[in-house]
GUKOLTOR-652766 format. One line per field, with one value per residue (C-alpha): residue number from 1; x, y, z; residue in one letter. Coordinates in Angstrom, 1 decimal. Example, Ala and Ser with C-alpha at 12.3 -4.5 7.8 and 13.67 -1.06 7.14 Angstrom:
i c(1 / 2)
X c(12.3 / 13.7)
Y c(-4.5 / -1.1)
Z c(7.8 / 7.1)
aa c(A / S)
END
This chain:
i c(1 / 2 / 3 / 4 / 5 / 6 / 7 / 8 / 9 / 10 / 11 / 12 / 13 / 14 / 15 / 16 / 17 / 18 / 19 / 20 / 21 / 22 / 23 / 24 / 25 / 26 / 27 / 28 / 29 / 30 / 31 / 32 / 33 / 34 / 35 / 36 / 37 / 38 / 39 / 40 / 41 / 42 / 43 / 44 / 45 / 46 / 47 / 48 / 49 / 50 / 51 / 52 / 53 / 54 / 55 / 56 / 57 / 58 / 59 / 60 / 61 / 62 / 63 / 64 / 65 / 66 / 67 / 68 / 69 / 70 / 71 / 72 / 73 / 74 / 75 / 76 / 77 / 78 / 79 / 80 / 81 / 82 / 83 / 84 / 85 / 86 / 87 / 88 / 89 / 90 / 91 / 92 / 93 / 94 / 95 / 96 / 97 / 98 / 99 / 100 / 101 / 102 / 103 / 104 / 105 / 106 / 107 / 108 / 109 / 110 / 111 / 112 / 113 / 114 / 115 / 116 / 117 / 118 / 119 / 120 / 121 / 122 / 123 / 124 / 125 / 126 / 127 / 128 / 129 / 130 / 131 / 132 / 133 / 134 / 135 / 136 / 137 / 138 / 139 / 140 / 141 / 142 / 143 / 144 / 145 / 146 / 147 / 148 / 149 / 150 / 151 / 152 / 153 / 154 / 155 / 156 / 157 / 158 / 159 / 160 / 161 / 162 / 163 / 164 / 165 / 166 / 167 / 168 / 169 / 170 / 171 / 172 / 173 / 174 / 175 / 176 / 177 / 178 / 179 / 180 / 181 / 182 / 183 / 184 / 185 / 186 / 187 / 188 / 189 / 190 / 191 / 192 / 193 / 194 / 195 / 196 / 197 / 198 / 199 / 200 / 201 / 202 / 203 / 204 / 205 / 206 / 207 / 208 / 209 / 210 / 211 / 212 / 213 / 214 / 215 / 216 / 217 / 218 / 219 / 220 / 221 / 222 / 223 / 224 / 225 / 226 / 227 / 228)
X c(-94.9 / -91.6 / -91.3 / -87.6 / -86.5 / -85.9 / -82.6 / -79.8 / -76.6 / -73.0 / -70.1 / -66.7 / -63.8 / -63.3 / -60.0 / -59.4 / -59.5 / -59.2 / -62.4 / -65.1 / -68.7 / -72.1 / -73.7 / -77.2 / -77.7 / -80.6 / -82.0 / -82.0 / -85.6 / -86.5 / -85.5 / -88.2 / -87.6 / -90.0 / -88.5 / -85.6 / -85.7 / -83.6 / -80.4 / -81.0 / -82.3 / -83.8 / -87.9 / -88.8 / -92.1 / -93.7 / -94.1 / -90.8 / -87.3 / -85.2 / -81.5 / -79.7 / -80.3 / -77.7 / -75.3 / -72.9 / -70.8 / -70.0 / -67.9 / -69.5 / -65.7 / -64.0 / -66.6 / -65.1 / -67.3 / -67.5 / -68.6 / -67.8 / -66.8 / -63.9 / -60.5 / -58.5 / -55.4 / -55.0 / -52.6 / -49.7 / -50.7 / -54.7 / -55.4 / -54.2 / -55.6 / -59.3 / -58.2 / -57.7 / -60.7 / -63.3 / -62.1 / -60.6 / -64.1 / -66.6 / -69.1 / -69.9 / -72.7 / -74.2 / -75.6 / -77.0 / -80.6 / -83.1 / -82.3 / -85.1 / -84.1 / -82.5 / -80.1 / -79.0 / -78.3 / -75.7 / -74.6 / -74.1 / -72.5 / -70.1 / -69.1 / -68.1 / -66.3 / -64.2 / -63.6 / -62.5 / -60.2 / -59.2 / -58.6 / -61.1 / -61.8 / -63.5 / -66.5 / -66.9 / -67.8 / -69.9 / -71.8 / -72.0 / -73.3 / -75.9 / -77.4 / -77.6 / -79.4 / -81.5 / -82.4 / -83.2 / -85.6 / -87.6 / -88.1 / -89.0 / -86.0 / -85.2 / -82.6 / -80.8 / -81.0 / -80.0 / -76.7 / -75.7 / -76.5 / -74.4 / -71.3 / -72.1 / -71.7 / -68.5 / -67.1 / -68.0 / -66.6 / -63.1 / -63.9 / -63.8 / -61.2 / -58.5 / -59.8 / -60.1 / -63.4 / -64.1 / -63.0 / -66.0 / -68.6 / -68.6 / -67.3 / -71.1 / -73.2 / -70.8 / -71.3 / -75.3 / -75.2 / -73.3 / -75.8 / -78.7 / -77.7 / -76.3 / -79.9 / -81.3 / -79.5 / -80.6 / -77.7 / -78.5 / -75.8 / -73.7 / -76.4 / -77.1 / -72.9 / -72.6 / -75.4 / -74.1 / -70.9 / -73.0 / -74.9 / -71.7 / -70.2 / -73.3 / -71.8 / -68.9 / -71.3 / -74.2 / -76.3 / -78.8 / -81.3 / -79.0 / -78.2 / -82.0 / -82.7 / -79.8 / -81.3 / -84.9 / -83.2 / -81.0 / -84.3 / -86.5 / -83.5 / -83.2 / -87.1 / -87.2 / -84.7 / -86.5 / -89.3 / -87.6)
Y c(93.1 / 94.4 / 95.0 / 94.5 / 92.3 / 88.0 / 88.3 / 90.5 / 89.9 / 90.0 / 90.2 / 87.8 / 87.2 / 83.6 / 82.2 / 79.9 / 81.8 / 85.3 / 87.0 / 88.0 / 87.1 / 87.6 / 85.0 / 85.5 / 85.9 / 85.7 / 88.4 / 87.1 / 88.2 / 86.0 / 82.9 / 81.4 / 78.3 / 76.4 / 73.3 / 70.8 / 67.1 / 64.3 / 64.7 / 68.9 / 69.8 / 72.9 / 73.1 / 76.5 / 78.0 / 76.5 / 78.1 / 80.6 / 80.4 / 78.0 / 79.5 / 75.7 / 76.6 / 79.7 / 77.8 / 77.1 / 80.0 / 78.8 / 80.6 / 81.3 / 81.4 / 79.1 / 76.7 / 76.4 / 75.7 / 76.1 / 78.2 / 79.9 / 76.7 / 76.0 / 77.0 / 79.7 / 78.0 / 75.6 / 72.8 / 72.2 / 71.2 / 71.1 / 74.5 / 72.0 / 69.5 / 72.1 / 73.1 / 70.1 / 68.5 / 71.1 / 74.7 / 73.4 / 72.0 / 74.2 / 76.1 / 78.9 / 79.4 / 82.0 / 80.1 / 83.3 / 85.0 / 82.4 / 79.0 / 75.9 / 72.6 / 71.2 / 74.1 / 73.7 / 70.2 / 71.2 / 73.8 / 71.5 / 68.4 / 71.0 / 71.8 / 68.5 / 67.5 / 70.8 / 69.9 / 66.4 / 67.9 / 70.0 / 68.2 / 70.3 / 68.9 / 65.8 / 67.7 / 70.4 / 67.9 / 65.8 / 69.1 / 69.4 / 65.8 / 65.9 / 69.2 / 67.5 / 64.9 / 67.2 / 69.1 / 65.5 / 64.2 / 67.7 / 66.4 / 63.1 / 61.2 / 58.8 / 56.8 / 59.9 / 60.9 / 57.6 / 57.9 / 61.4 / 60.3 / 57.5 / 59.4 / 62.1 / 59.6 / 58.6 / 62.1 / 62.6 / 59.0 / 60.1 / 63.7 / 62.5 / 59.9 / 62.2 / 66.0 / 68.4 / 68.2 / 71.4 / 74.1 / 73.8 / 71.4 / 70.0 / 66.4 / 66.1 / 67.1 / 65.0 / 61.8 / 62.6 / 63.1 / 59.9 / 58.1 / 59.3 / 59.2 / 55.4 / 54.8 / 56.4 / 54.6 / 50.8 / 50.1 / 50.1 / 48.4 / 51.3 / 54.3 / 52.6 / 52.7 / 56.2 / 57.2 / 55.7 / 57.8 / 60.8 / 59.9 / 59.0 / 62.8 / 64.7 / 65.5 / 67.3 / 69.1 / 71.8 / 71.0 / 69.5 / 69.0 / 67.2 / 64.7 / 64.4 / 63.5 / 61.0 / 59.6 / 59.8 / 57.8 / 55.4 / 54.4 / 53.6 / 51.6 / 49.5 / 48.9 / 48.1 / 45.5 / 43.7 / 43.5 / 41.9)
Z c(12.4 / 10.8 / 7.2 / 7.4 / 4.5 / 5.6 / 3.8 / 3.2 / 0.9 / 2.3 / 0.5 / 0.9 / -0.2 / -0.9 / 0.8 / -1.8 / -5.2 / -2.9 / -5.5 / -4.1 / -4.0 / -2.5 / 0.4 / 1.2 / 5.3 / 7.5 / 9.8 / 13.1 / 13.8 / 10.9 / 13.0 / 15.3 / 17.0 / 18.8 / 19.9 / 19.0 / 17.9 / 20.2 / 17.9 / 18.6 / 14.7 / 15.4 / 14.9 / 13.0 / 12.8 / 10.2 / 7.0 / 8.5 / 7.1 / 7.3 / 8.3 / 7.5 / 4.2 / 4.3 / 6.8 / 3.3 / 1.6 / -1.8 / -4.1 / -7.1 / -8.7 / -8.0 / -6.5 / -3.3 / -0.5 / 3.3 / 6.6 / 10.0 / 11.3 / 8.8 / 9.4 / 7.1 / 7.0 / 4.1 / 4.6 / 2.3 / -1.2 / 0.1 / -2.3 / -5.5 / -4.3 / -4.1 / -7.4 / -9.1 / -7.9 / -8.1 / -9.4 / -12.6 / -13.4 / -11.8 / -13.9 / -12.4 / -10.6 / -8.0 / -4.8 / -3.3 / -3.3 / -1.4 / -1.5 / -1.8 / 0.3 / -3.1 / -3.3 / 0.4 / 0.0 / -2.9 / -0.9 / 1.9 / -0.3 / -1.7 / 1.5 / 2.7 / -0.5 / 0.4 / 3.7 / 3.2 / 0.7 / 2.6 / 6.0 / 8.1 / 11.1 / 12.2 / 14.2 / 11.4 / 8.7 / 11.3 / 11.6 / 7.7 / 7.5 / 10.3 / 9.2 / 5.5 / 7.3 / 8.9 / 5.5 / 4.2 / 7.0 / 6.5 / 2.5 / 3.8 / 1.9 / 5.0 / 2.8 / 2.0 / 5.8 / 7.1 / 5.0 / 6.3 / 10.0 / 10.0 / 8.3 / 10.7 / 13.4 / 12.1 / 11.8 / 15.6 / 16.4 / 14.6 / 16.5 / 19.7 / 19.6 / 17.9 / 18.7 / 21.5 / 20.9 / 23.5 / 21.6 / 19.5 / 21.6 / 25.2 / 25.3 / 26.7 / 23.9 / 21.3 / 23.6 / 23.5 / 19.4 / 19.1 / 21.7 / 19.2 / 16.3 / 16.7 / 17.9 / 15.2 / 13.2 / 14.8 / 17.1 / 20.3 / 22.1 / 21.0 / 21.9 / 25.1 / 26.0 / 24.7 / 26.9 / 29.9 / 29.6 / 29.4 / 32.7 / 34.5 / 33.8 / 34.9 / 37.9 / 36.0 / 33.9 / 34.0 / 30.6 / 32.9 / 29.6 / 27.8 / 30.4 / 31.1 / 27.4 / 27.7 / 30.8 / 28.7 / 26.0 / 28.0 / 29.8 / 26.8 / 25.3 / 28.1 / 28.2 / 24.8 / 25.6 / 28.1 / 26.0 / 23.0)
aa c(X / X / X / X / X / X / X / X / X / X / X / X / X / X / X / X / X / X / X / X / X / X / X / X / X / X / X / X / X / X / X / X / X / X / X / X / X / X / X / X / X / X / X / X / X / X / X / X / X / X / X / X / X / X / X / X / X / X / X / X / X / X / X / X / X / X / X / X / X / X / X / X / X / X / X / X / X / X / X / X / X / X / X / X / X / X / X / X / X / X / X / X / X / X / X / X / X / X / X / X / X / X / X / X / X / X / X / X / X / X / X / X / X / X / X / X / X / X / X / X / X / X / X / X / X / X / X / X / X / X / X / X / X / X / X / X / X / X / X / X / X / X / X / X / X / X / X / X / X / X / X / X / X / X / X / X / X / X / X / X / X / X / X / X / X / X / X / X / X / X / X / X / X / X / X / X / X / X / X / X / X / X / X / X / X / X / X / X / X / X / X / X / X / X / X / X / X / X / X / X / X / X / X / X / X / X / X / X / X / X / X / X / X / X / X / X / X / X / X / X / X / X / X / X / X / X / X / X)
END
C-alpha cells in the first residue's frame, strides 16, 4: 500500500478578490468507487475519502465560492453584487486541510449562493445542489436531502429548457437525472414522462447503462401503478 499522503494543498488565485489561497485536493489513487446510486452519487469504499467534500474552492478572503465547473467571466455588475452580498461581510476563514461532511455542506451552500449571484449556469448549480443532496443522504438528514433534490431538479428543468445542455452533459443523462430525481421526489407522472423521452432517443445514443436504468425505472413505475 502506498504511503503517499490522501491530500495535498494547491494554491489559487481567487477570480473575484484576485488573492491567493490554498484548496485542499485529493490524490486520485485515494478515490475508490464501487458502485453508483440510481441518481449516479458515487459509492466510495467505506471508511475511504470522500472527494465531494473538496469539489468547492472557497476563498478564504474574500469568501467567494465556486469550482471547475464555473465560468471566469463575471457579468456586468455580478462582482458588486458578490461583494455586496458576501465579501463585505465575510469573516475570514480557511476552508482547506480535511474537511468533515458539515464543512462540505458550507462549502457547497457558499457555492450556490455565489453562483446564483453570479448567474452561473443552470446545470452548474443543479450539480452544486444534487451533490449537497448527496452529502445530506450520507448523514441521514432526508428533509435536508429532499430540499436540494427538488431545487436540483429545477436547475436541470431551467438547464434543459434554456441551455445547450451538451457542452457539459448529454441531453441523455440530464433527461435520466430529471426522471429520478422527480421520482425521488414522489412524482411519478413526471419521472415516468421523462423516462419515456430517454427510451425513445436510445437509438441516437451509446450510454447503453443509462437507458437500461431508465428502462429499469420506467418499468417499476408503471408496475407500481397498476397496483395502486
Amino acid at each position: 500500500m502506498s504511503d503517499a499522503p490522501l491530500f495535498y494543498d494547491k494554491s489559487m488565485k481567487c477570480p473575484h478578490c484576485k488573492l491567493s489561497f490554498n484548496t485542499t485536493k485529493v490524490r486520485k489513487s485515494a478515490i475508490k468507487v464501487i458502485g453508483h446510486d440510481t441518481d449516479l452519487k458515487p459509492l466510495y469504499e467505506a471508511g475511504g475519502v470522500n472527494p465531494l467534500f473538496y469539489n468547492v474552492h472557497v476563498c478564504m478572503h474574500c469568501g467567494y465560492s465556486f469550482t471547475e465547473d464555473f465560468t471566469p467571466y463575471f457579468a456586468p455588475g455580478t462582482a458588486e453584487v458578490l461583494k455586496a452580498s458576501v465579501s463585505d461581510h465575510w469573516v475570514k476563514q480557511d476552508f482547506s486541510g480535511e474537511r468533515l461532511p458539515v464543512k462540505a455542506i458550507k462549502s457547497y451552500k457558499l457555492a450556490l449562493y455565489s453562483g446564483v449571484l453570479k448567474k452561473e449556469k443552470h446545470l452548474t448549480l443543479a450539480g452544486l445542489a444534487l451533490r449537497t443532496a448527496w452529502i445530506y443522504r450520507d448523514m441521514g438528514r432526508n428533509k435536508e436531502e429532499k430540499r436540494f433534490l427538488s431545487m436540483a431538479a429545477r436547475e436541470y428543468e431551467e438547464a434543459f429548457s434554456t441551455e445547450d445542455v451538451a457542452e457539459k452533459m448529454s441531453e441523455i443523462k440530464v433527461l435520466y437525472l430529471l426522471g429520478e430525481l422527480n421520482r425521488k421526489l414522489g412524482r411519478r407522472e413526471q419521472a415516468v414522462s421523462y423516462f419515456s423521452k430517454v427510451i425513445e432517443r436510445q437509438r441516437d445514443s451509446n450510454e447503453k447503462q443509462i437507458i437500461e436504468m431508465a428502462r429499469e425505472r420506467w418499468h417499476e413505475l408503471r408496475s407500481q401503478a397498476k397496483t395502486t
